[in-house]
C-alpha positions, 0 to 999 in steps of 0.5 A: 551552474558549472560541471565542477559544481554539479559533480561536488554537489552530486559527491556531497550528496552521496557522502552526506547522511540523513538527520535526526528526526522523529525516532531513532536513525538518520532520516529526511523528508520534504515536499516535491512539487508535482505539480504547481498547485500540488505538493506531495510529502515523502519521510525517507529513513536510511538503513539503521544495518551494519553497512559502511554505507546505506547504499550498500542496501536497496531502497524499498518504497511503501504506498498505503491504500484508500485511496486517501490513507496516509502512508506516513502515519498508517503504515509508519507506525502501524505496520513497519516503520523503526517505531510503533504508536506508543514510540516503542523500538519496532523489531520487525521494522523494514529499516533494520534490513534497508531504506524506506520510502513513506510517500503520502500520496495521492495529494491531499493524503496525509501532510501532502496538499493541494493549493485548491480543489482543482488539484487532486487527481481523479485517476488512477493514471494521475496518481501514476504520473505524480508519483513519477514526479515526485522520484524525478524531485527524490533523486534530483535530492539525493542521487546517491539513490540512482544506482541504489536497487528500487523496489515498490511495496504497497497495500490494498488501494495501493494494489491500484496506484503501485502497478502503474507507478511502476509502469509510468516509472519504468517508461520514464526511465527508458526515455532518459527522463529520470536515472533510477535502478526500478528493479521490482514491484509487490503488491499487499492484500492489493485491490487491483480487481475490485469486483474479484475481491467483492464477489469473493466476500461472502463464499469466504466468509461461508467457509469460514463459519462466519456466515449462515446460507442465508447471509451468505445469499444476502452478501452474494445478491449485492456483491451480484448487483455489483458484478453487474454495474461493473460489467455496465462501466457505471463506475460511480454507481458501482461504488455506491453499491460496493458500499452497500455489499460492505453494509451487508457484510457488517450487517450478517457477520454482525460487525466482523473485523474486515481487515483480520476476520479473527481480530477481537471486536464488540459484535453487532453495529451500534448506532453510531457505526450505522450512522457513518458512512460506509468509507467512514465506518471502513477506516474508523475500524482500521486501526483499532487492534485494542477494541477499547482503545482509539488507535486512530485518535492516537495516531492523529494526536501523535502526527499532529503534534510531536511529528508535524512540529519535528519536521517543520510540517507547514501549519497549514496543512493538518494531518488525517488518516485518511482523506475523505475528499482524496476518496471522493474525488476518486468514486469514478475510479474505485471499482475499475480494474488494473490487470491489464497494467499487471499485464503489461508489466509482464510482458513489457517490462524486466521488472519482478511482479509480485503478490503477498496476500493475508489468508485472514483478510476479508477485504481483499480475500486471498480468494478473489487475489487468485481469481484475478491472478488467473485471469493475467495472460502474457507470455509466460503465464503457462510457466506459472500455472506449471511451477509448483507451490512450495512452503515458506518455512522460517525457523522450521514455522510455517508461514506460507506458500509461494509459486513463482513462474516467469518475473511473477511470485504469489505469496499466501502469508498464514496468520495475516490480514490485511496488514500483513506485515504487522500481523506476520513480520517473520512471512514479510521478512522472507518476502522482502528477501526474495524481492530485494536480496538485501544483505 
């Protein structure tokens, strides 16, 4: 191909816009091969701002949890995409402000798929490098994103996949493999320390009065046995009993929402819920803000049916919400720990390190966030320890707090769960500002 060739196609594609899609604005979306045999989908939408170009505002990238969620449904139109389920205008939406990224990853998440069962990934590295992958083909599509600032968001299992994406991103770049401005990365309600989060469950819910003494005890000798499979490397054990703990929780807190401990549900497990699985009863419960609505089935018939034949999903490639076998494949990974990858991104690298984290959710508890927070050592770590926490105020509301000390910012979001920017748009609004500086 010519030079002359290259640079037009580089100047078309920087003059060009997005396409109608499914909802309002101009949007894209498509398959890169990460890898032969392993095919991952991203849905980009451009800005619907008043800017003369969309490249006046950043590109903020967003990874669901899991693993196994599918970022393109879930946190599409549960959380911050242009449209919520019912295909109402969504006025917190995060394309209002700047360009967003759904990536359905791992592969095998979502509309992404696989040519057979030797191509999942197993690790959290792998995903790493496929998502590496999958901005080489991203920007190889639309260049006009290279100088675009980059941010990643993400949400709970994401807590996991997004800290080495960025890291293996950043390398990237440093060797000349792929031109992107990595400018930040933030991780939501994040499961970077499992057993953090699972030792904080039942002290949680004592405070809370969801919990007795005596169900507070029954929580804190299986989280225990946990701590202590995890100290034993015995990974895929670990994650039988992480089951279990949760079980326990469901069991004495007599079916409290784990996502939001103050969301509506029936009370008590009935016998279908016993009957799942603990993963299947964990994300049967996800969605369902309306106790007697089927959100998931919702979300299923909507990606299924006006979506995939909106994009051109090939037919043979069947929407979830969320892949069992991605899960799966995934056991020996779960309950191992990321720090040392917050770490090094820290200390090794210019990026901004953040965390926002919903004082409702019970999950990944705001609690056990802290404790493995403290536990970061780099360079800087006292001047965090130092800096004071101070208010995050939104028309005279308060919404939270934040402490901030070398590139690392924590946020505690009020009135939050797990799904934080669906359950307090105005606190993630203040978040995304101070990350990206749009506008």
């Amino acid at each position: 191909m010519s030079t002359c060739l290259v640079i037009f196609l580089a100047l078309f594609a920087a003059l060009a816009s997005g396409k109608p899609g499914y909802g309002p604005g101009e949007q894209d979306w498509g398959y890169v091969d990460v890898r032969p045999g392993a095919h991952m989908f991203y849905w980009l939408y451009y800005t619907t701002a008043n800017v003369s170009s969309y490249t006046e505002r950043p590109l903020a990238i967003w990874l669901q949890g899991g693993p196994g969620v599918s970022s393109t449904g879930y946190g599409n139109f549960e959380e911050l995409g242009p449209v919520d389920l019912y295909g109402d205008w969504r006025s917190w939406t995060w394309v209002k402000d700047m360009n967003v990224l759904f990536i359905d990853n791992p592969v095998g998440t979502g509309f992404s798929y696989v040519d057979g069962s030797s191509y999942y990934t197993t690790t959290n590295k792998q995903i790493a490098l496929d998502l590496v992958e999958l901005m080489k083909g991203f920007y190889q599509l639309h260049p006009e994103f290279e100088e675009v600032p980059l941010h990643i968001f993400c949400e709970s299992y994401g807590g996991k996949m997004a800290p080495e994406f960025a890291l293996e991103l950043y390398y990237a770049k440093e060797r000349g493999e792929v031109r992107s401005n990595l400018t930040s990365v933030a991780l939501g309600d994040p499961w970077t320390s499992p057993i953090d989060s699972v030792l904080a469950w039942g002290p949680f819910l004592r405070e809370m009065g969801i919990v007795d003494h005596a169900g507070y005890n029954a929580i804190q000798e299986a989280a225990n046995f946990t701590a202590q499979l995890v100290e034993e490397e015995r990974w895929f054990q670990a994650t039988k009993q992480y089951n279990i703990t949760q079980e326990e929780v469901l069991k004495v807190s007599k079916g409290v929402d784990i996502y939001n401990v103050l969301k509506e549900t029936k009370g008590g497990l009935d016998q279908r819920q016993i009957s799942l699985s603990a993963k299947e009863r964990l994300y049967s419960t996800m969605v369902k803000y309306d106790i007697d609505e089927d959100r998931t089935k919702m979300l299923e018939d909507l990606m299924r049916g006006p979506v995939a034949e909106t994009l051109g999903i090939p037919s043979n490639v069947v929407w979830v919400l969320f892949s069992e076998t991605v899960f799966d494949v995934h056991r020996t990974d779960f309950m191992k720990p990321v720090i040392h990858i917050v770490n090094e991104l820290l200390e090794k690298t210019p990026l901004k390190v953040g965390v926002f984290s919903g004082g409702l959710d019970l999950i990944c508890a705001t609690p056990g966030t802290v404790n493995w927070i403290a536990k970061l050592d780099w360079s800087r770590r006292d001047e965090y320890l130092a800096a004071p926490r101070n208010a995050i105020t939104v028309d005279r509301i308060l919404e939270g707090y934040q402490k901030s000390g070398g590139n690392f910012t924590m946020f505690w979001i009020n009135r939050s769960g797990h799904m934080a920017p669906a359950d307090n748009p105005a606190a993630m609004s203040h978040v995304l500002r101070e990350f990206t500086n749009f506008g």
